[in-house]
Backbone as CSV, one residue per row, in Angstrom:
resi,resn,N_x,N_y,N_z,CA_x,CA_y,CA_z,C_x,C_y,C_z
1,UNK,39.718,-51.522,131.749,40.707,-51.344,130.692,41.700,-52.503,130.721
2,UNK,42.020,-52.632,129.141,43.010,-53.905,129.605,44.225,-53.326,130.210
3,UNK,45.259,-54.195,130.434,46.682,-54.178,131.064,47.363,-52.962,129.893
4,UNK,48.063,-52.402,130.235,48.165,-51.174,129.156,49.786,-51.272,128.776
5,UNK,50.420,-52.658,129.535,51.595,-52.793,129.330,51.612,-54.185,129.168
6,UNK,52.229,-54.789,128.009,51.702,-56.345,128.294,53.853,-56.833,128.289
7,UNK,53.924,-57.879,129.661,55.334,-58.362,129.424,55.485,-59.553,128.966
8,UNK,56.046,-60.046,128.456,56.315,-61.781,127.991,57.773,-62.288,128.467
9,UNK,58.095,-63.592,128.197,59.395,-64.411,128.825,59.177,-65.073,127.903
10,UNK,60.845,-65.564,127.364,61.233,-66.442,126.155,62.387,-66.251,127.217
11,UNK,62.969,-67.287,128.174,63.912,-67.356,128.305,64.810,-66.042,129.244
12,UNK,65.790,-65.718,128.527,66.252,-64.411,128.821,66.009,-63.040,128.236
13,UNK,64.777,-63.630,127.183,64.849,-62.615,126.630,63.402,-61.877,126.698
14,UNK,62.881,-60.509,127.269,61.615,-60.146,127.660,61.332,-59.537,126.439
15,UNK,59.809,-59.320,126.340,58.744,-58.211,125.464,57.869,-57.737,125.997
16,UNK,58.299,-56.158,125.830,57.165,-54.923,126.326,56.513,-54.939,125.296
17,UNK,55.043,-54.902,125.172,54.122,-54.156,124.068,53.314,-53.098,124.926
18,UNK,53.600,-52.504,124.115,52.631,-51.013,124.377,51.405,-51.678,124.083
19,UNK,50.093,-52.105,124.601,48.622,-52.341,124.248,47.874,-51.305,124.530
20,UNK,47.738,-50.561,123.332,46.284,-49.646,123.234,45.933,-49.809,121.496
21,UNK,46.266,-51.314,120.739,45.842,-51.088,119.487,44.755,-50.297,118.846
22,UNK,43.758,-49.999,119.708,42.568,-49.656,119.112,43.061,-48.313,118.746
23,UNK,43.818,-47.315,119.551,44.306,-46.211,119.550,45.716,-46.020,118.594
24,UNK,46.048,-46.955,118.191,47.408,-47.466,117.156,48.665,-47.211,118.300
25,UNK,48.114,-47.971,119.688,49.061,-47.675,120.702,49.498,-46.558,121.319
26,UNK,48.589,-45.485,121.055,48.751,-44.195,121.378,48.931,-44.630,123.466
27,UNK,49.951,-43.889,123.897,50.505,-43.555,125.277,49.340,-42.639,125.943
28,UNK,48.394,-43.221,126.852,48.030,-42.613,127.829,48.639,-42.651,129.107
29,UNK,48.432,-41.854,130.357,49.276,-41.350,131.401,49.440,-42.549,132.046
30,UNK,48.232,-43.397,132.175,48.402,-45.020,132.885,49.628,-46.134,131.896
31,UNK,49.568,-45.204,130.693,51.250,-46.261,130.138,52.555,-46.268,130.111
32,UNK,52.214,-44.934,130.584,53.797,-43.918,130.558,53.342,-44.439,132.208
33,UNK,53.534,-43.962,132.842,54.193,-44.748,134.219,54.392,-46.257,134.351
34,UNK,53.284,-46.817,133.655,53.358,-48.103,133.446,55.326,-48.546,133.383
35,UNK,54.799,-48.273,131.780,56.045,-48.474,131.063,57.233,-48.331,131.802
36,UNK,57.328,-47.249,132.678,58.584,-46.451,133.308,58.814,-47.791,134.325
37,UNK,57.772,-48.232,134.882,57.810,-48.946,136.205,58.576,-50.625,135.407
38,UNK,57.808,-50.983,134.416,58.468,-51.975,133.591,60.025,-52.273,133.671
39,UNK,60.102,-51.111,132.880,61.249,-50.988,132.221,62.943,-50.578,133.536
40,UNK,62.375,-50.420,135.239,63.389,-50.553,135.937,62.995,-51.734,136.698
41,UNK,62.261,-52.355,136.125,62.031,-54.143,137.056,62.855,-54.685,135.985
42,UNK,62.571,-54.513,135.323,63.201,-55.730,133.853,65.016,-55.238,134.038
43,UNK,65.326,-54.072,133.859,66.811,-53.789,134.195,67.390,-54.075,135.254
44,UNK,66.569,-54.431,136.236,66.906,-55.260,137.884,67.087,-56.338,137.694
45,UNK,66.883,-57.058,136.375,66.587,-58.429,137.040,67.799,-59.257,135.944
46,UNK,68.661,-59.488,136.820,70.127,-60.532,136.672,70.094,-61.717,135.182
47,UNK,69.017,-62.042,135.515,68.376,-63.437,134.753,68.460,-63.130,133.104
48,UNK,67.671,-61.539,132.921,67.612,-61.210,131.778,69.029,-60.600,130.864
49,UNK,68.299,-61.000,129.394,69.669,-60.613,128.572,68.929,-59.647,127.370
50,UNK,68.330,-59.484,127.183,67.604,-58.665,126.315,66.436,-58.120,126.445
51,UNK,65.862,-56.428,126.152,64.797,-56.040,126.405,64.226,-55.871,124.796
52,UNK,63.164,-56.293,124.289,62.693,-56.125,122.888,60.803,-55.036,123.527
53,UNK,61.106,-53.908,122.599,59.611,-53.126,122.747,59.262,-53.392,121.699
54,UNK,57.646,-53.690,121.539,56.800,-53.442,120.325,55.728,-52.905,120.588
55,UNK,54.526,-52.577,119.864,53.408,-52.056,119.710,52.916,-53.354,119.560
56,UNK,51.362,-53.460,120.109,50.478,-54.361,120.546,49.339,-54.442,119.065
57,UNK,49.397,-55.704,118.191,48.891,-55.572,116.916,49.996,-55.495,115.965
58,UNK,49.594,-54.831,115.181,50.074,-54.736,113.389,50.340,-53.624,112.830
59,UNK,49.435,-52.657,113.452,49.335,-51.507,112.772,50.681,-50.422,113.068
60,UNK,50.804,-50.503,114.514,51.970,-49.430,115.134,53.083,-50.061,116.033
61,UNK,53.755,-49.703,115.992,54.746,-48.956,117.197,53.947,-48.383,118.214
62,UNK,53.755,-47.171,117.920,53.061,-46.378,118.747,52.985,-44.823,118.315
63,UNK,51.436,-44.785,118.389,51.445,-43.131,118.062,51.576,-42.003,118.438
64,UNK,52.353,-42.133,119.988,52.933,-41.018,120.581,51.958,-41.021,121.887
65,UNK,51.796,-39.681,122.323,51.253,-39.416,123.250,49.511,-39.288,123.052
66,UNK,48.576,-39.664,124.176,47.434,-40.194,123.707,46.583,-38.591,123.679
67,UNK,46.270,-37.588,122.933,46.089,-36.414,122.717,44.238,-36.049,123.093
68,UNK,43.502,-37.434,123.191,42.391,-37.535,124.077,42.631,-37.157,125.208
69,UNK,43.072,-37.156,126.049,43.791,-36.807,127.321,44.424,-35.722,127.512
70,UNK,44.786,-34.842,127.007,45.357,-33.635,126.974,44.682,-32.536,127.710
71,UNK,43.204,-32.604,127.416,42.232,-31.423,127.933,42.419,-32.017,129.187
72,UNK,42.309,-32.930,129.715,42.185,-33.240,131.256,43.584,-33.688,132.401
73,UNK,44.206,-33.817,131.115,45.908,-34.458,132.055,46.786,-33.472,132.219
74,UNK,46.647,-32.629,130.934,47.701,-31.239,130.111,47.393,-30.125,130.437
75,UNK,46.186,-29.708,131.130,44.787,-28.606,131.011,45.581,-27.392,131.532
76,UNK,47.033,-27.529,132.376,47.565,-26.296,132.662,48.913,-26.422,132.867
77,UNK,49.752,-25.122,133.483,51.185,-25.637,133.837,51.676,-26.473,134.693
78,UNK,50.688,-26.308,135.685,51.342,-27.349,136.747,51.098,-28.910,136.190
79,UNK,49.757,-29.043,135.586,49.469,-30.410,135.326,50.390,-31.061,133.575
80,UNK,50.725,-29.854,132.891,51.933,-30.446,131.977,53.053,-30.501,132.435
81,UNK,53.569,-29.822,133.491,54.886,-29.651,134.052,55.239,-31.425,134.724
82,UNK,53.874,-31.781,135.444,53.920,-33.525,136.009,53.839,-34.477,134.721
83,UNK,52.703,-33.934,133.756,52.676,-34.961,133.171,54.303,-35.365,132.108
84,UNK,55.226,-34.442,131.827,56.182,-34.405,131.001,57.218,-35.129,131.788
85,UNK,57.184,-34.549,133.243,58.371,-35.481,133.961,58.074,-36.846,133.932
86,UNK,56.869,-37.078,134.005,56.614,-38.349,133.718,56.755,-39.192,132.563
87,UNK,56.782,-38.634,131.780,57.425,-38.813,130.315,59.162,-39.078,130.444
88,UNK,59.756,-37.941,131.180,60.935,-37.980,130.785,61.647,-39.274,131.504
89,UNK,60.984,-39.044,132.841,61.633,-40.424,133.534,61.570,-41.816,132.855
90,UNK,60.240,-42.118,132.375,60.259,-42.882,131.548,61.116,-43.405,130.708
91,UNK,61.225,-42.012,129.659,62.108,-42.200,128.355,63.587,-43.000,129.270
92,UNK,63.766,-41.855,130.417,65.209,-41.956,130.903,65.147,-43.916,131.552
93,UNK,64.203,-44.602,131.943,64.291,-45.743,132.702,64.365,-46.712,131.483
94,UNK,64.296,-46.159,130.137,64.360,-47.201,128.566,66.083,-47.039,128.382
95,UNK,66.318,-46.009,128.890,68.042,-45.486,127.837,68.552,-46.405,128.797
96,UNK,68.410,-46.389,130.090,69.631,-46.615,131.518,69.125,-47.957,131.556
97,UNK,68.602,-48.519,130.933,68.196,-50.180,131.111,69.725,-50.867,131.110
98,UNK,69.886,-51.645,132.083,71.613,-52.348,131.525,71.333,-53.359,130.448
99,UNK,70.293,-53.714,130.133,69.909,-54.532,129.124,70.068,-54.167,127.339
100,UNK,70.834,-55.288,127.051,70.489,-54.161,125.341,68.956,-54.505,125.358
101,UNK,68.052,-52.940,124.766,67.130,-52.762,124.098,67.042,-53.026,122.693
102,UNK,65.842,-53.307,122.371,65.532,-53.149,121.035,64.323,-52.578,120.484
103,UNK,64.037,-51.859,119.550,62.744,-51.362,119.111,62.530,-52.270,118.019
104,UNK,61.181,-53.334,117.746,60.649,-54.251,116.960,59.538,-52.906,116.161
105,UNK,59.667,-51.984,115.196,59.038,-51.301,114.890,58.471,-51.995,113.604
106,UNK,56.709,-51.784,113.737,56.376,-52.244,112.272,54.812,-51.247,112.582
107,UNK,54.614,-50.396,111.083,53.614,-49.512,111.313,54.125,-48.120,111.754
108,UNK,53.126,-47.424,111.910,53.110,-45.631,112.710,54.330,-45.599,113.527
109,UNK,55.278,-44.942,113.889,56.661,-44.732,115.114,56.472,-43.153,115.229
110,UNK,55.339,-42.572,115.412,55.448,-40.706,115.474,55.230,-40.556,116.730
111,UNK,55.879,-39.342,117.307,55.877,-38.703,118.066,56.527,-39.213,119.063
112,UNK,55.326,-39.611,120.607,56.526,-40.242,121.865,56.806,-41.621,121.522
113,UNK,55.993,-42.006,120.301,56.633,-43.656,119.837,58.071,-43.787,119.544
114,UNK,57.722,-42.504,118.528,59.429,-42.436,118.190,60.574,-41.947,119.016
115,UNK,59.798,-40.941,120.284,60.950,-40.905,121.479,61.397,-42.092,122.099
116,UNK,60.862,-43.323,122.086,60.726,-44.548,123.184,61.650,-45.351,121.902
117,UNK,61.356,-45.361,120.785,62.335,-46.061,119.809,63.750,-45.762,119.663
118,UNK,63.690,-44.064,120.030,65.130,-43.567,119.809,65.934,-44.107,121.100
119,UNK,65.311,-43.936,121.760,66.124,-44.287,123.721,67.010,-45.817,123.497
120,UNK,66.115,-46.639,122.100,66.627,-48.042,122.836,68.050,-47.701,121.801
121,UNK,68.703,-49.457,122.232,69.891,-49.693,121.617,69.700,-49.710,120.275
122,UNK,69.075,-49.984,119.889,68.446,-50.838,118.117,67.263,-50.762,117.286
123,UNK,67.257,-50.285,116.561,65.986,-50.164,115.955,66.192,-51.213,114.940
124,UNK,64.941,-52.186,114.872,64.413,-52.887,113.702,63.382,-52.993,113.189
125,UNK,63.398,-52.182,111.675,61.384,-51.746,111.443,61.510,-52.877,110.347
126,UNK,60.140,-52.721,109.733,59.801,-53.465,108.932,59.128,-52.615,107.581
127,UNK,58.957,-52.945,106.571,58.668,-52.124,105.625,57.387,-51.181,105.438
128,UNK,56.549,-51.572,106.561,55.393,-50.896,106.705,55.491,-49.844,107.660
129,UNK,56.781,-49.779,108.549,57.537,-48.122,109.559,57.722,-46.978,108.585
130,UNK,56.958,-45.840,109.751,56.374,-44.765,108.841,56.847,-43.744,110.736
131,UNK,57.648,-42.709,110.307,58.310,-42.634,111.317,57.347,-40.393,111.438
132,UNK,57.728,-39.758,112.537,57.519,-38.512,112.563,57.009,-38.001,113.883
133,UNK,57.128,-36.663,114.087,57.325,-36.089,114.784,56.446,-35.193,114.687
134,UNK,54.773,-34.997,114.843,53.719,-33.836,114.633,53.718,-33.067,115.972
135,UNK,54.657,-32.789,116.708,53.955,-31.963,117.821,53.825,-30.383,117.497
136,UNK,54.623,-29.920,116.374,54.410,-28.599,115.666,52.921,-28.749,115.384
137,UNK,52.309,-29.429,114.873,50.849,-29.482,114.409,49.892,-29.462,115.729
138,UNK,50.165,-29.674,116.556,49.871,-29.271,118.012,49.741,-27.943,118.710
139,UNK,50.946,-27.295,118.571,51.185,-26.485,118.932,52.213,-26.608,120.481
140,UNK,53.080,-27.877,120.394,53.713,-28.086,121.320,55.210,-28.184,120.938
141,UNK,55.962,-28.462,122.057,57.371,-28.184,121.914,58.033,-29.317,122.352
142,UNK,58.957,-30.064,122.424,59.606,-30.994,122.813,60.598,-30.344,123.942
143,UNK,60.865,-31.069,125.094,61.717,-30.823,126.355,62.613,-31.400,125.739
144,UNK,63.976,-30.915,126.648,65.120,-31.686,126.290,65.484,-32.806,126.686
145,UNK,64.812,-33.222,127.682,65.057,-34.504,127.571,64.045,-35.758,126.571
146,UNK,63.197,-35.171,126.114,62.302,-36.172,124.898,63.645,-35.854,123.875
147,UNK,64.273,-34.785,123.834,64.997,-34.933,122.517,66.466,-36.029,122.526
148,UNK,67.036,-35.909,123.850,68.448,-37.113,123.587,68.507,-38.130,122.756
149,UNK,67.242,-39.017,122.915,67.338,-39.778,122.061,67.393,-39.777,120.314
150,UNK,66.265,-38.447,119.540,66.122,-38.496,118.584,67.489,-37.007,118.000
151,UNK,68.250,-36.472,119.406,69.652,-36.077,118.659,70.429,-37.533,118.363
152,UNK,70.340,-38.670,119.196,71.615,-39.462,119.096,71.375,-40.384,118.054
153,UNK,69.663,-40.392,117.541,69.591,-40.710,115.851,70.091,-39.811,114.859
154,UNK,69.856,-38.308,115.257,70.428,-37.834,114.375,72.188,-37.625,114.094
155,UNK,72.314,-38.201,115.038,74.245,-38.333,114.940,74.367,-39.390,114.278
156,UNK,73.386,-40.560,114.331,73.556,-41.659,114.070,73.644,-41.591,112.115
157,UNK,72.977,-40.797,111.857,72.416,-40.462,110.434,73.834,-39.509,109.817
158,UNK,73.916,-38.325,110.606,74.939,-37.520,110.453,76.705,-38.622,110.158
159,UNK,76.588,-39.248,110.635,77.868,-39.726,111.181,78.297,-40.795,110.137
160,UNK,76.908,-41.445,109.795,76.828,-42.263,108.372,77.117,-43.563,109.050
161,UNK,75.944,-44.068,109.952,76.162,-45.231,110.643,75.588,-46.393,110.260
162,UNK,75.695,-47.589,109.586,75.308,-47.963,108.429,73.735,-48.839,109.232
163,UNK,73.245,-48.826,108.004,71.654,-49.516,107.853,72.324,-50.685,106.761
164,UNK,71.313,-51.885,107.755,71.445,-52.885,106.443,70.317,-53.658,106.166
165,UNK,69.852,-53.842,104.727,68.851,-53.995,104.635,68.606,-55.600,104.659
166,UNK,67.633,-55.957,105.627,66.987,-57.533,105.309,65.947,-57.409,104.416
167,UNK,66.123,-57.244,103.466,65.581,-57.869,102.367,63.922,-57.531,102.676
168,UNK,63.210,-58.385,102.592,61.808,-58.254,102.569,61.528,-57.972,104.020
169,UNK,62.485,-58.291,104.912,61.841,-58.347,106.348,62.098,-56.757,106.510
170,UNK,62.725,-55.616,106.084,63.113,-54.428,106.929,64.344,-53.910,106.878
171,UNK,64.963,-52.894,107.820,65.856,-52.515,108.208,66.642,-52.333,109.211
172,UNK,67.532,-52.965,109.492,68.574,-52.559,110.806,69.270,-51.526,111.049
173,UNK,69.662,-50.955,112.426,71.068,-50.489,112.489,71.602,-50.982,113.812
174,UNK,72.818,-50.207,113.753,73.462,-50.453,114.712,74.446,-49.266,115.030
């Protein structure tokens, strides 16, 4: 399998891509720790000034959690009870980064894509971001800690925190 986390250097400034394009970046269990492990090396390290995430390709962000894997990772309580902490730590090693984050979103952002987008500092999509949340169609529930991030969008929305539009390239906030 390839590297399921790919990092880059420009300087001070790093890039996580989620690589599972074939899957539209869908998160299997080898990316979510991955990722987690990433994302407290890169906040260790003095040198850096910015963390930027994207999805690997064109198509996504990322389509959440990889749901091929479920029968064998998820298959009971004890084995969702590990696999979620593993999730959460994750999410939690994106928020506590001392680095400003950024989400480079262009394409699919559903589900744990869009948990990993909400965690950072910034979201910047592009006109082809198509955002959501199917785990009702599942038959699953979100923990509270997958939700911090997508309450502190929704404050962000509530609160009337402005979006500005670049033009052909997308949308910001801040």
């Amino acid at each position: 399998m390839a590297e399921p986390i790919l990092v880059s250097r420009d300087g001070v400034i790093a890039t996580v891509a989620l690589n599972n394009p074939e899957r539209l970046n869908a998160l299997n269990r080898a990316m979510w720790a991955r990722l987690g492990e990433v994302m407290r090396t890169l906040s260790a390290d003095d040198d850096l000034r910015c963390v930027v995430g994207r999805g690997a390709g064109e198509k996504a962000f990322a389509a959440g959690a990889d749901i091929a894997e479920f029968a064998s990772e998820r298959a009971n309580a004890r084995q969702a009870k590990i696999y979620g902490n593993l999730i959460h730590e994750t999410m939690l090693s994106v928020a506590r980064c001392r680095h400003p984050t950024v989400a480079l979103i262009q394409g699919a952002c559903v589900g744990g894509g869009l948990e990993i987008a909400a965690m950072c500092d910034l979201r910047v999509c592009g006109q082809s971001s198509r955002f959501g949340i199917p785990v009702n169609r599942l038959g699953l529930t979100m923990a509270y800690g997958e939700l911090i991030g997508l309450l502190a969008l929704v404050t962000l929305l509530v609160t009337y925190v402005p979006w500005i539009s670049l033009g052909p390239i997308g949308w910001i906030n801040w």
